[in-house]
C-alpha positions as CSV (number, residue, x, y, z in Angstrom):
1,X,8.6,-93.2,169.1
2,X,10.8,-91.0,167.2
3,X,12.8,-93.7,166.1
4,X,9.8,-95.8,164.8
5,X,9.1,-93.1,162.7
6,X,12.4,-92.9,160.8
7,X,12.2,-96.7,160.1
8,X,8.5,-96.9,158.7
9,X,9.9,-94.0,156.4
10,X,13.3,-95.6,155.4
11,X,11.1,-98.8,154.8
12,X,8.6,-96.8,152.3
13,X,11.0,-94.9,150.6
14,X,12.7,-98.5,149.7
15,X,9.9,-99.6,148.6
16,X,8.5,-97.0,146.4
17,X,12.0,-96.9,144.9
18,X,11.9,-100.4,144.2
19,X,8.3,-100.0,142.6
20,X,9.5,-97.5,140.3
21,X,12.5,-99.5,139.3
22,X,10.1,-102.4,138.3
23,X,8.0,-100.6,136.3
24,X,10.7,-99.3,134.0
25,X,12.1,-102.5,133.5
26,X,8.7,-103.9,132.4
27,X,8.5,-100.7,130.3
28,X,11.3,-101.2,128.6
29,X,11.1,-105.5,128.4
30,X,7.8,-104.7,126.5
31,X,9.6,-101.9,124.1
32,X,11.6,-104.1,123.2
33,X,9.6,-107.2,122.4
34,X,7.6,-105.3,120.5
35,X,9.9,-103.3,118.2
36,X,8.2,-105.4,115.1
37,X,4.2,-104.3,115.6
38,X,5.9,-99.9,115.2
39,X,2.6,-98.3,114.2
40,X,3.8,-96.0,110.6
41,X,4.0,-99.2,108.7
42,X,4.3,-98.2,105.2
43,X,5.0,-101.2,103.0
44,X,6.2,-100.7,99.3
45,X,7.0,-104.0,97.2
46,X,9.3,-103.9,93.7
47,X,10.1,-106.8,92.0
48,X,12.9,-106.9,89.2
49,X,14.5,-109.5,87.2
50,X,17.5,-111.3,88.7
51,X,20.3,-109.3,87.4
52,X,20.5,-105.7,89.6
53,X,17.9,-104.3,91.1
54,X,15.9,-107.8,92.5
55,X,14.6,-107.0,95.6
56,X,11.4,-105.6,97.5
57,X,11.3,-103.7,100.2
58,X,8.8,-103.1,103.4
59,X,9.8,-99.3,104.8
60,X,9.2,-97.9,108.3
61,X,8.2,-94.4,108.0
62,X,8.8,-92.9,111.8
63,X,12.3,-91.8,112.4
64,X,15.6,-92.6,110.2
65,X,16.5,-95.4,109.2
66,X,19.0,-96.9,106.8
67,X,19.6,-96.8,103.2
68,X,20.5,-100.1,101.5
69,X,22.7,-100.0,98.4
70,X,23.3,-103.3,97.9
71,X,23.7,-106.9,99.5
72,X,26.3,-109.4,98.2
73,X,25.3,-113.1,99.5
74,X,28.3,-115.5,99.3
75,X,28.2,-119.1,99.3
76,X,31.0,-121.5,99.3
77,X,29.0,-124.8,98.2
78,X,29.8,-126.5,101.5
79,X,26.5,-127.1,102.9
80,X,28.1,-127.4,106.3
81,X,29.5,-123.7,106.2
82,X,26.1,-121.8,106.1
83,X,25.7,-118.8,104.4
84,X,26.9,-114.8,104.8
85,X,26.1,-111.8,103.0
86,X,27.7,-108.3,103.0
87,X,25.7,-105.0,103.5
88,X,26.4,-102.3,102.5
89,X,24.5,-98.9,103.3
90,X,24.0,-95.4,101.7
91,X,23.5,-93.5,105.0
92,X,23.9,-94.2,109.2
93,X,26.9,-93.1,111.3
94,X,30.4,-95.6,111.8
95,X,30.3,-98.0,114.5
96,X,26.3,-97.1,115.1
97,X,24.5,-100.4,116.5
98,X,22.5,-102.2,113.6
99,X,20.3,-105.1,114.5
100,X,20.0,-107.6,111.5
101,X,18.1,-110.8,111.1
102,X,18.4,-113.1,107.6
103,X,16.1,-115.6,106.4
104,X,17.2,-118.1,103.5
105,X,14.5,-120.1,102.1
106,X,14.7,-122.7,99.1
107,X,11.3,-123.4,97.4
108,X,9.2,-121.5,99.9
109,X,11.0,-124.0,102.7
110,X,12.8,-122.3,105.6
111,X,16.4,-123.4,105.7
112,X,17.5,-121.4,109.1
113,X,15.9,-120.2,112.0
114,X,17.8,-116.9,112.5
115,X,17.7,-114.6,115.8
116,X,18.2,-110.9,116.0
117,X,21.7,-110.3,115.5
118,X,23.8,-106.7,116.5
119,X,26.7,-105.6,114.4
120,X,28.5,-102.0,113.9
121,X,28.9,-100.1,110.9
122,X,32.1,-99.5,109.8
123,X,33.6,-96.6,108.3
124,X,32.8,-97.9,104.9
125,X,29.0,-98.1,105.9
126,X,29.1,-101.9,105.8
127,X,29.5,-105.4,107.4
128,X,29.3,-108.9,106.8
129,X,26.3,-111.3,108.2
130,X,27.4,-114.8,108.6
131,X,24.7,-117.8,109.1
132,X,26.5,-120.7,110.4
133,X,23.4,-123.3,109.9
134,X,23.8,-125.8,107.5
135,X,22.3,-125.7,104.6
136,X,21.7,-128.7,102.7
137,X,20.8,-126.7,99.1
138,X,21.3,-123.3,98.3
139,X,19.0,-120.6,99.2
140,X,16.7,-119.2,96.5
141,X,15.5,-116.2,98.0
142,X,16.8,-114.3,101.6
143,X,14.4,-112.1,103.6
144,X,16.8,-109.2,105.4
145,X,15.4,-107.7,108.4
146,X,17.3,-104.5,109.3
147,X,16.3,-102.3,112.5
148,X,18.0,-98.8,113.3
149,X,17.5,-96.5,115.2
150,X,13.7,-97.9,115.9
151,X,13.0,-98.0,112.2
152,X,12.8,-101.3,110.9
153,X,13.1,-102.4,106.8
154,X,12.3,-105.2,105.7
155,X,14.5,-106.5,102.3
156,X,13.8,-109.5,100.1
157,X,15.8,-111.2,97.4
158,X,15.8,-113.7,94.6
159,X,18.8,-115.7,94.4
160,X,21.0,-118.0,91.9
161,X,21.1,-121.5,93.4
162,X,25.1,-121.5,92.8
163,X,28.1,-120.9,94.4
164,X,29.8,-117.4,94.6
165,X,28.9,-113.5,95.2
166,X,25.8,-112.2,93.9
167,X,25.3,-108.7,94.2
168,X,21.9,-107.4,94.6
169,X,20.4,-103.7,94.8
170,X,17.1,-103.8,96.7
């Protein structure tokens, strides 16, 4: 009898533990689906001519998150090679986790279909996004989605349709 009772025990114990287990990995599947709909949405849009300061920005206002100084987009004119651009940040901590997404668009048109990607800060504050889609024309305008630290900005540019660096401040 003694023994029955041991097992029925073991056999909740395991299974409460299991519960438990399950329920923080849905909690945290769902955290992280949903790290776009933060409530403390602030949005604030500038627009500025194409030389300099050309960008708006959408703002998160929970937590901290990062600074951008400046984005320099490179293409090489081989629409087989994609695009990249180089970030470069006024605050965050070297080799912290950033999660970045870019959007190039020509003429309101999408020209890549970009997923989440993770990169680490560097001891310079910066690193270099590369979109490997081809791209039959260049990009007029890019759309940067940067999340840290659970905040998430939102940065948008108008482009040259040319080959070479541009330089933007948001």
């Amino acid at each position: 009898m003694e023994r029955n009772q041991l097992i029925v025990i073991c056999v909740c114990i395991i299974v409460c533990v299991t519960v438990i287990c399950a329920s923080i990995v849905i909690v945290n599947n769902n955290n992280s689906k949903n790290d776009d709909s933060q409530a403390n949405v602030v949005q604030n849009n500038t627009n500025g001519s194409n030389i300099g300061n050309n960008g708006s920005t959408s703002t998160s206002s929970a937590g901290s998150g990062l600074e951008l100084n400046s984005a320099s987009f490179y293409s090489d004119g081989n629409p087989d090679t994609g695009e990249s651009v180089t970030l470069n940040f006024a605050n965050g901590n070297y080799l912290d986790d950033v999660y970045v997404t870019v959007w190039y668009y020509r003429d309101g048109g999408a020209l890549n279909s970009p997923s989440e990607q993770s990169y680490k800060l560097s001891n310079d504050l910066a690193f270099e996004a590369v979109d490997n889609t081809p791209m039959p024309e260049y990009p007029d305008s890019a759309r940067i989605k940067v999340r840290y630290n659970g905040v998430v900005n939102y940065y948008d540019f108008s482009l040259e349709t040319r080959t070479g660096t541009q330089t933007l401040s948001p």
